[in-house]
C-alpha positions as CSV (number, residue, x, y, z in Angstrom):
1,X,0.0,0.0,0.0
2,X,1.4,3.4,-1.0
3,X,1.7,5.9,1.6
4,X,1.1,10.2,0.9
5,X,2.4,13.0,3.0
6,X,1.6,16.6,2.4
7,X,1.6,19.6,4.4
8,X,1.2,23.2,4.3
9,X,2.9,26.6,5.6
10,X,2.4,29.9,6.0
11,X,5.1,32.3,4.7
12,X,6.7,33.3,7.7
13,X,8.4,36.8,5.9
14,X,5.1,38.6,6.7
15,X,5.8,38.3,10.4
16,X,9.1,39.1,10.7
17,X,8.2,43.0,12.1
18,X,6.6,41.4,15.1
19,X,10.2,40.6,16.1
20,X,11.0,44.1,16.2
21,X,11.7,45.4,20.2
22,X,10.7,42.1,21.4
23,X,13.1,39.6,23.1
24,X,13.9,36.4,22.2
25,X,12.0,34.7,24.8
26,X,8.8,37.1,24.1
27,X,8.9,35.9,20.1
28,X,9.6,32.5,21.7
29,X,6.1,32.8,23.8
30,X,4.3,34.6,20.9
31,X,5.5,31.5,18.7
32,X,3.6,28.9,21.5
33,X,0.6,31.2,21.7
34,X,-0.3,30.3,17.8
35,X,0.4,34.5,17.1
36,X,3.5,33.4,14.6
37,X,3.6,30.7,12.2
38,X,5.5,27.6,13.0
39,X,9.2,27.7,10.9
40,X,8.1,25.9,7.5
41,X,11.2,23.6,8.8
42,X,9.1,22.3,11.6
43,X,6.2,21.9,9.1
44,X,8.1,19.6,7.1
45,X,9.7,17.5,10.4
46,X,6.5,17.7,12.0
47,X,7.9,19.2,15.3
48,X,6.8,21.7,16.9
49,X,7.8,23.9,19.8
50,X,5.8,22.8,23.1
51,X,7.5,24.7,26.0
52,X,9.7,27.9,26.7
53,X,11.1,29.4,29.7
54,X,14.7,31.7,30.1
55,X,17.6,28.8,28.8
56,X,15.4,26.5,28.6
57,X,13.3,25.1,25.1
58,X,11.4,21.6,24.8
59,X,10.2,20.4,21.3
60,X,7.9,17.8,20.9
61,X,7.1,15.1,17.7
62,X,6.5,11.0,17.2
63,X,8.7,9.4,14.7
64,X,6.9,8.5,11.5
65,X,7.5,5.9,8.7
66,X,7.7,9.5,6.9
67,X,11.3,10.2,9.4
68,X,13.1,6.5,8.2
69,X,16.1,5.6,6.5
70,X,17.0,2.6,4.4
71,X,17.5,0.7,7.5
72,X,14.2,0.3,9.1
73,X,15.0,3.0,12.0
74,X,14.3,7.0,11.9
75,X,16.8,8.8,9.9
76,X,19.6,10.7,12.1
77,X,18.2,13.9,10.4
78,X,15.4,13.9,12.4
79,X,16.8,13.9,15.9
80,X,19.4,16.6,14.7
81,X,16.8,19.2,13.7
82,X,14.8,18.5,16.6
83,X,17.9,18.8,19.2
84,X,19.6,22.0,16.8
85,X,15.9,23.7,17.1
86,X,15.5,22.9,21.0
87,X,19.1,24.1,21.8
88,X,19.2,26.9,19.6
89,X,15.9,28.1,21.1
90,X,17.2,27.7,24.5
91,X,19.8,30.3,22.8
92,X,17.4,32.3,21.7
93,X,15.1,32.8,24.3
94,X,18.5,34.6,26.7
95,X,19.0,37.0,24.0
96,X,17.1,40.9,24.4
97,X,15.6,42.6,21.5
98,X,17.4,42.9,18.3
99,X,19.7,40.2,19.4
100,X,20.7,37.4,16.7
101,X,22.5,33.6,17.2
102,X,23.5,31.1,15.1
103,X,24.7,27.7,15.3
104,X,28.9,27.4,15.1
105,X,28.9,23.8,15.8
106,X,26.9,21.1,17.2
107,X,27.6,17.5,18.4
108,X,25.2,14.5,18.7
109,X,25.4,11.4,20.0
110,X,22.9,8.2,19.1
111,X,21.8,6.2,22.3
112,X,19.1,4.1,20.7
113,X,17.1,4.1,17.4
114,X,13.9,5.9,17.2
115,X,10.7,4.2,15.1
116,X,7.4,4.6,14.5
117,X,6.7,2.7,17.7
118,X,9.1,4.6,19.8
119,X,5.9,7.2,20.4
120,X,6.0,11.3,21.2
121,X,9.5,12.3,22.2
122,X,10.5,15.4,23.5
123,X,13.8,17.0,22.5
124,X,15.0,19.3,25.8
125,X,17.6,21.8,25.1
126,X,19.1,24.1,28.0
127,X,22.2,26.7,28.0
128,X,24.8,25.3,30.1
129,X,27.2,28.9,29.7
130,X,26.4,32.2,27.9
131,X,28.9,34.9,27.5
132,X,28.4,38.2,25.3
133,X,29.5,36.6,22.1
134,X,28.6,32.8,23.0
135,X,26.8,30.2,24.3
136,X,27.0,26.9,24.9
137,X,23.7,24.3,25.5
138,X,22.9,20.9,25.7
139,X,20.1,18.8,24.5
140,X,18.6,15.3,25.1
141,X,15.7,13.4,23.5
142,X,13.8,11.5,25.4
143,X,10.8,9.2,25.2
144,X,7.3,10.1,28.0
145,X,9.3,7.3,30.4
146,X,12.3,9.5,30.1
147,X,14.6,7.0,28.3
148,X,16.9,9.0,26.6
149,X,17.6,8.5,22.7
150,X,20.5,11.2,21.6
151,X,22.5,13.6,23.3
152,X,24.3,16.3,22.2
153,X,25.9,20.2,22.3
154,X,26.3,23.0,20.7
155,X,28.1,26.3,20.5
156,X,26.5,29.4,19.1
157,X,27.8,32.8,18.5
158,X,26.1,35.9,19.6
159,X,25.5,38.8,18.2
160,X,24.4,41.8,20.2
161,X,21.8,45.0,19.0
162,X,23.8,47.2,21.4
163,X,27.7,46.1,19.7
């Protein structure tokens, strides 16, 4: 039996002046509330953010048969954009208004596969060190039990409205 995907997006260029004078955690918030389109990325990997606080970002999403590789197991892709979007929203959400970030590196490490059967999973990112130019955060998937699945860091560089 053949299988069919398809989703939609807004454009998200439209809403880019509602960044203006906010912080990253208040466009973080906003983003939650339903007020800003979800990132067409998160459309397509069927994530979506779930929880926000200062340093501190959860995503949610269930492995599909959409999410697998040759193998039989769910592609490494998708636990990479989920932890790089839960880390790098943990980031975001320390930064003040007019403040940008992006990712200079980011390491991940495997524990166990994901499938369709693994169920909703919850990638947790939280900044372990900020500094005016970096930060540095951490992020874990784990399954509603709390078995962890990947692990991993990341370094991002700053840059400040006010430099």
């Amino acid at each position: 039996m053949d299988r069919k995907r398809t989703f939609e997006w807004d454009d998200p260029t439209p809403f880019w002046h509602r960044a203006e004078g906010k912080s990253g955690l208040e466009l973080l918030q906003l983003a939650i509330a339903g007020e800003l389109p979800a990132p067409p990325m998160a459309m397509l990997m069927d994530i979506r953010l779930a929880e926000i606080a200062r340093g501190r970002a959860v995503f949610t999403g269930t492995p599909q048969e959409f999410h697998y590789n040759p193998l039989g197991t769910v592609h490494g892709g998708f636990g990479a954009t989920m932890l790089d979007s839960a880390m790098g929203c943990a980031v975001h959400s320390t930064l003040g208004a007019g403040d940008i970030y992006t990712t200079l590196e980011f390491k991940i490490n495997f524990v166990r596969a994901l499938t369709h059967e693994t169920g909703l999973v919850r990638g947790i990112g939280l900044v372990i060190n900020e500094t005016r130019t970096t930060a540095i955060a951490e992020g874990r998937i784990e399954d509603v039990s709390g078995k962890l699945y990947a692990f991993a860091t990341t370094t991002c560089v700053i840059r400040r409205s006010s430099q």
